[in-house]
C-alpha positions in Angstrom: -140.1 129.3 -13.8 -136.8 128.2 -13.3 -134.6 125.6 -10.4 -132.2 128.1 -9.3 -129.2 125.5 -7.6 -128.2 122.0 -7.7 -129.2 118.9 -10.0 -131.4 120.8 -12.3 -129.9 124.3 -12.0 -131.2 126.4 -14.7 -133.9 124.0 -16.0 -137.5 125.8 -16.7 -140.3 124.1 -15.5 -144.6 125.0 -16.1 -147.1 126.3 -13.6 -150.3 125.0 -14.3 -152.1 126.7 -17.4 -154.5 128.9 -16.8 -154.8 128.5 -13.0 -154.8 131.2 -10.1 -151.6 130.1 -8.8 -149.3 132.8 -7.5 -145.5 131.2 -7.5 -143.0 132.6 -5.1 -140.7 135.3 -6.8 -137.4 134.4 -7.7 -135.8 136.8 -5.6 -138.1 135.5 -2.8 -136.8 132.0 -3.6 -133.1 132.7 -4.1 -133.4 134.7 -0.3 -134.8 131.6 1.2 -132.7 128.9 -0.1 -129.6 130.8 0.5 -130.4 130.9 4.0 -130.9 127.6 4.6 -128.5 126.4 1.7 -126.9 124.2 3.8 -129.0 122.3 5.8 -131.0 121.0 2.8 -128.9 118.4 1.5 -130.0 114.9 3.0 -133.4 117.2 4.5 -137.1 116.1 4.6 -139.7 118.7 3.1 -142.9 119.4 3.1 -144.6 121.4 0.5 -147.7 122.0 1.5 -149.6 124.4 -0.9 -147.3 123.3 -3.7 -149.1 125.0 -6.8 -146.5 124.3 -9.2 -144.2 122.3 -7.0 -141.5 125.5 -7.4 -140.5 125.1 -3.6 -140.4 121.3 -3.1 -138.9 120.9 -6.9 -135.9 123.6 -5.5 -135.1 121.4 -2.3 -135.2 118.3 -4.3 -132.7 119.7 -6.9 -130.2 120.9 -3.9 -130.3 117.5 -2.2 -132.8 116.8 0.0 -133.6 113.4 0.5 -137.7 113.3 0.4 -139.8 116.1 -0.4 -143.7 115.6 -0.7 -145.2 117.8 -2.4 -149.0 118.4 -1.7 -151.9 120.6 -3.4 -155.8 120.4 -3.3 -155.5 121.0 -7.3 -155.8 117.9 -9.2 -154.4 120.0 -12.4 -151.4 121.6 -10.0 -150.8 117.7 -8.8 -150.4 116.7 -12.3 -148.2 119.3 -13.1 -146.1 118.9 -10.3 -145.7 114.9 -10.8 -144.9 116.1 -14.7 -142.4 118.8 -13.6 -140.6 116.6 -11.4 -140.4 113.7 -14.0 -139.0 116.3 -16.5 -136.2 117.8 -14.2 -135.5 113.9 -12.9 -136.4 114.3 -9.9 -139.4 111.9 -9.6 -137.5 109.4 -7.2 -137.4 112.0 -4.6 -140.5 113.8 -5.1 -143.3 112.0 -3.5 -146.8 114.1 -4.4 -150.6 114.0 -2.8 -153.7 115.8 -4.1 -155.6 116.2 -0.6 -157.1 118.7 1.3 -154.3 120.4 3.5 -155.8 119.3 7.1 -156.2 116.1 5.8 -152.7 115.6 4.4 -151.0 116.8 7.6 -153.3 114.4 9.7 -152.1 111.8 6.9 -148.3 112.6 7.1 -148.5 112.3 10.8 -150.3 109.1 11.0 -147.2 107.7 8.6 -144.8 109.3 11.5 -143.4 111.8 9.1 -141.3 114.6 10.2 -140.3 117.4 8.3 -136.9 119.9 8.9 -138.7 122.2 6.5 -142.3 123.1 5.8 -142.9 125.8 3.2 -146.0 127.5 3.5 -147.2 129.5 0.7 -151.2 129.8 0.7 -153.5 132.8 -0.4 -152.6 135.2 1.8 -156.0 136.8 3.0 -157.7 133.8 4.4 -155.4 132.9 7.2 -155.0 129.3 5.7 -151.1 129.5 6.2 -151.5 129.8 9.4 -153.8 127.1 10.6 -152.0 124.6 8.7 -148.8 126.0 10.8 -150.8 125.7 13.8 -151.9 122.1 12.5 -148.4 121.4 12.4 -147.4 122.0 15.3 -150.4 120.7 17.4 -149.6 117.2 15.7 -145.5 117.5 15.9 -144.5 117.5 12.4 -141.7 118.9 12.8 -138.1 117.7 13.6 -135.8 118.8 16.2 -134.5 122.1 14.5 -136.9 121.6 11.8 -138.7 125.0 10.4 -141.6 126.1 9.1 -141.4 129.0 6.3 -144.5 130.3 5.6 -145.0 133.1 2.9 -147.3 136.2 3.4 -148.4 139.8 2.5 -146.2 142.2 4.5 -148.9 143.9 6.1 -150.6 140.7 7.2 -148.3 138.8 9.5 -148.9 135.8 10.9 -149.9 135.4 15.0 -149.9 131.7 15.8 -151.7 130.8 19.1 -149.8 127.7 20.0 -147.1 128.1 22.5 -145.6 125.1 21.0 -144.3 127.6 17.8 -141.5 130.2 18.3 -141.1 133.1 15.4 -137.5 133.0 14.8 -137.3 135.9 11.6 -139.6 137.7 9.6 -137.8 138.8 6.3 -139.6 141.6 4.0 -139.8 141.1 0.4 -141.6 144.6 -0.6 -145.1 143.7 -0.6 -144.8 139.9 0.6 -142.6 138.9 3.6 -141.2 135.2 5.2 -141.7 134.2 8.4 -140.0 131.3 9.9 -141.2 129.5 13.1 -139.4 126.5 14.9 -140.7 124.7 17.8 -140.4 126.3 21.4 -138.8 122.9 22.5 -136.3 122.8 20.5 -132.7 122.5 20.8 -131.0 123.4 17.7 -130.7 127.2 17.3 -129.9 127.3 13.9 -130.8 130.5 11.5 
Protein backbone atom coordinates (compact mmCIF):
# COMPACT_ATOMS: atom_id res chain seq x y z
CA UNK A 1 0.00 0.00 0.00
CA UNK A 2 1.09 3.24 -0.83
CA UNK A 3 0.21 7.46 0.51
CA UNK A 4 -0.97 8.75 -2.65
CA UNK A 5 -0.41 12.95 -1.90
CA UNK A 6 1.36 15.15 0.40
CA UNK A 7 4.25 14.63 3.06
CA UNK A 8 4.72 10.99 2.30
CA UNK A 9 3.59 10.80 -1.31
CA UNK A 10 4.67 7.70 -2.74
CA UNK A 11 5.96 5.99 0.46
CA UNK A 12 4.72 2.11 0.93
CA UNK A 13 3.45 1.31 4.02
CA UNK A 14 2.36 -2.69 5.62
CA UNK A 15 -1.18 -4.02 6.33
CA UNK A 16 -0.99 -6.27 9.09
CA UNK A 17 0.42 -9.86 8.21
CA UNK A 18 -1.71 -12.33 7.80
CA UNK A 19 -4.98 -10.57 8.94
CA UNK A 20 -8.48 -10.41 7.35
CA UNK A 21 -8.24 -6.82 6.64
CA UNK A 22 -9.69 -5.55 3.41
CA UNK A 23 -7.86 -1.97 2.53
CA UNK A 24 -9.70 0.44 0.42
CA UNK A 25 -8.60 0.25 -3.31
CA UNK A 26 -6.45 2.76 -4.56
CA UNK A 27 -8.74 3.98 -7.09
CA UNK A 28 -11.34 4.06 -4.29
CA UNK A 29 -8.83 6.14 -2.24
CA UNK A 30 -7.61 8.49 -4.96
CA UNK A 31 -11.75 9.22 -5.77
CA UNK A 32 -12.22 10.23 -2.21
CA UNK A 33 -9.37 12.29 -1.42
CA UNK A 34 -9.73 14.20 -4.62
CA UNK A 35 -13.03 15.16 -3.63
CA UNK A 36 -12.33 16.50 -0.53
CA UNK A 37 -8.66 17.50 -1.40
CA UNK A 38 -9.09 20.68 -0.17
CA UNK A 39 -10.71 20.82 2.82
CA UNK A 40 -8.18 18.39 4.52
CA UNK A 41 -5.43 20.52 5.32
CA UNK A 42 -5.70 21.88 9.00
CA UNK A 43 -8.92 18.99 9.24
CA UNK A 44 -9.72 16.71 12.24
CA UNK A 45 -10.23 12.82 11.26
CA UNK A 46 -11.56 10.02 12.53
CA UNK A 47 -10.62 6.71 11.39
CA UNK A 48 -12.73 4.48 12.80
CA UNK A 49 -12.15 0.87 11.52
CA UNK A 50 -8.55 1.83 10.65
CA UNK A 51 -7.16 -1.79 9.73
CA UNK A 52 -3.95 -0.59 8.44
CA UNK A 53 -4.38 3.09 9.16
CA UNK A 54 -4.44 3.53 4.94
CA UNK A 55 -7.24 6.27 5.42
CA UNK A 56 -6.17 8.30 8.51
CA UNK A 57 -2.27 7.80 7.31
CA UNK A 58 -3.62 9.60 3.69
CA UNK A 59 -5.28 12.62 5.62
CA UNK A 60 -2.30 12.95 7.79
CA UNK A 61 0.13 13.06 4.85
CA UNK A 62 -2.16 15.85 3.01
CA UNK A 63 -2.27 18.08 6.08
CA UNK A 64 -4.68 17.45 8.48
CA UNK A 65 -4.00 18.59 11.77
CA UNK A 66 -5.14 15.41 14.06
CA UNK A 67 -6.23 12.16 12.88
CA UNK A 68 -7.04 9.27 15.42
CA UNK A 69 -6.91 6.39 14.18
CA UNK A 70 -8.91 3.56 15.88
CA UNK A 71 -9.20 -0.45 15.48
CA UNK A 72 -10.44 -3.28 17.75
CA UNK A 73 -7.07 -5.24 16.40
CA UNK A 74 -4.37 -5.06 18.83
CA UNK A 75 -2.00 -6.41 15.76
CA UNK A 76 -3.70 -3.64 13.18
CA UNK A 77 -3.00 -0.95 16.29
CA UNK A 78 0.51 -1.85 16.21
CA UNK A 79 0.88 -1.67 12.80
CA UNK A 80 -0.77 1.49 12.39
CA UNK A 81 1.39 3.21 15.35
CA UNK A 82 4.54 1.53 13.18
CA UNK A 83 3.28 2.79 9.90
CA UNK A 84 2.77 6.18 11.05
CA UNK A 85 6.26 6.31 12.80
CA UNK A 86 7.88 5.14 9.50
CA UNK A 87 6.15 7.66 7.11
CA UNK A 88 6.76 10.59 10.08
CA UNK A 89 3.74 11.10 10.75
CA UNK A 90 3.47 9.96 14.47
CA UNK A 91 3.01 13.59 15.85
CA UNK A 92 -0.23 13.80 14.11
CA UNK A 93 -1.51 10.45 14.37
CA UNK A 94 -2.99 9.84 17.63
CA UNK A 95 -4.23 5.76 17.72
CA UNK A 96 -6.66 3.62 20.15
CA UNK A 97 -7.22 -0.17 20.19
CA UNK A 98 -11.02 -0.04 21.56
CA UNK A 99 -14.15 -1.41 20.75
CA UNK A 100 -15.83 1.06 18.14
CA UNK A 101 -18.96 2.09 20.49
CA UNK A 102 -16.66 2.48 23.10
CA UNK A 103 -14.23 4.79 21.29
CA UNK A 104 -16.89 7.10 19.90
CA UNK A 105 -18.43 7.29 23.58
CA UNK A 106 -14.68 8.04 24.47
CA UNK A 107 -13.92 10.70 21.79
CA UNK A 108 -17.08 12.43 22.69
CA UNK A 109 -16.53 12.52 26.32
CA UNK A 110 -13.00 14.41 25.41
CA UNK A 111 -15.35 16.88 23.29
CA UNK A 112 -13.88 15.80 20.02
CA UNK A 113 -15.23 16.70 16.70
CA UNK A 114 -14.44 15.44 13.62
CA UNK A 115 -14.84 17.23 9.81
CA UNK A 116 -14.34 13.69 8.50
CA UNK A 117 -15.10 10.23 9.61
CA UNK A 118 -14.17 7.37 7.37
CA UNK A 119 -16.07 4.37 7.75
CA UNK A 120 -14.81 1.33 6.35
CA UNK A 121 -16.20 -1.96 8.29
CA UNK A 122 -17.17 -5.51 6.97
CA UNK A 123 -19.70 -4.80 4.85
CA UNK A 124 -22.48 -7.55 5.68
CA UNK A 125 -22.95 -6.90 9.37
CA UNK A 126 -24.29 -3.43 9.28
CA UNK A 127 -21.47 -2.22 11.68
CA UNK A 128 -20.78 0.93 9.39
CA UNK A 129 -23.80 1.99 10.04
CA UNK A 130 -24.42 1.94 13.64
CA UNK A 131 -21.29 3.50 14.33
CA UNK A 132 -22.61 6.39 11.80
CA UNK A 133 -25.72 6.36 13.66
CA UNK A 134 -23.53 6.41 17.01
CA UNK A 135 -22.04 9.37 15.58
CA UNK A 136 -24.52 11.31 15.04
CA UNK A 137 -26.77 10.52 18.14
CA UNK A 138 -23.65 11.85 20.21
CA UNK A 139 -22.64 14.89 17.74
CA UNK A 140 -19.35 14.07 16.56
CA UNK A 141 -19.35 15.81 13.90
CA UNK A 142 -18.41 19.43 13.01
CA UNK A 143 -20.40 21.98 11.32
CA UNK A 144 -19.84 20.75 7.57
CA UNK A 145 -18.05 17.87 8.91
CA UNK A 146 -18.73 14.39 6.90
CA UNK A 147 -18.99 10.98 7.39
CA UNK A 148 -17.67 8.64 4.47
CA UNK A 149 -18.55 5.35 4.98
CA UNK A 150 -17.46 2.49 2.57
CA UNK A 151 -19.87 -0.36 1.37
CA UNK A 152 -20.82 -3.16 -1.09
CA UNK A 153 -22.81 -1.57 -3.88
CA UNK A 154 -25.66 -3.58 -3.49
CA UNK A 155 -25.93 -3.00 0.22
CA UNK A 156 -26.43 0.66 0.84
CA UNK A 157 -26.63 2.13 3.93
CA UNK A 158 -30.35 3.51 5.48
CA UNK A 159 -29.57 5.43 8.61
CA UNK A 160 -32.57 5.96 10.98
CA UNK A 161 -31.56 9.18 12.61
CA UNK A 162 -33.04 12.28 11.10
CA UNK A 163 -30.07 13.98 12.53
CA UNK A 164 -27.86 12.45 9.19
CA UNK A 165 -28.57 13.68 5.61
CA UNK A 166 -27.03 11.42 2.47
CA UNK A 167 -25.40 13.96 0.44
CA UNK A 168 -23.70 11.33 -2.51
CA UNK A 169 -23.43 7.89 -3.10
CA UNK A 170 -20.38 7.20 -5.53
CA UNK A 171 -20.10 3.48 -7.17
CA UNK A 172 -16.82 1.87 -7.29
CA UNK A 173 -17.96 -1.49 -9.26
CA UNK A 174 -18.70 -3.74 -6.60
CA UNK A 175 -18.10 -1.32 -3.51
CA UNK A 176 -19.59 2.15 -3.35
CA UNK A 177 -19.08 5.55 -0.90
CA UNK A 178 -21.62 7.19 0.70
CA UNK A 179 -21.29 10.41 2.40
CA UNK A 180 -23.64 11.77 5.16
CA UNK A 181 -23.48 15.32 6.81
CA UNK A 182 -25.63 16.43 9.52
CA UNK A 183 -29.32 17.74 8.71
CA UNK A 184 -28.39 20.88 10.70
CA UNK A 185 -25.87 21.92 9.08
CA UNK A 186 -24.92 24.96 7.34
CA UNK A 187 -22.01 24.41 5.15
CA UNK A 188 -23.09 22.84 1.83
CA UNK A 189 -19.95 21.82 0.74
CA UNK A 190 -19.44 18.64 -1.81
Amino acid sequence: MRIIAGTARGRRFDAPKGMDTRPTLDRVKEAVFGSIQFDIPDSCVLDLFSGSGNLGLEAASRGARKVFCNDYNRDCAEQIRTNAKLLSLDSVVQVSCKDYAVCLNDLARMGERFDFVFLDAPYKDGTAQKAAEQIFSLGLLSDGGRVILEHAEKLPPSLSTSSAKLTQTRRYGSCAISVFKRADSEAQQD
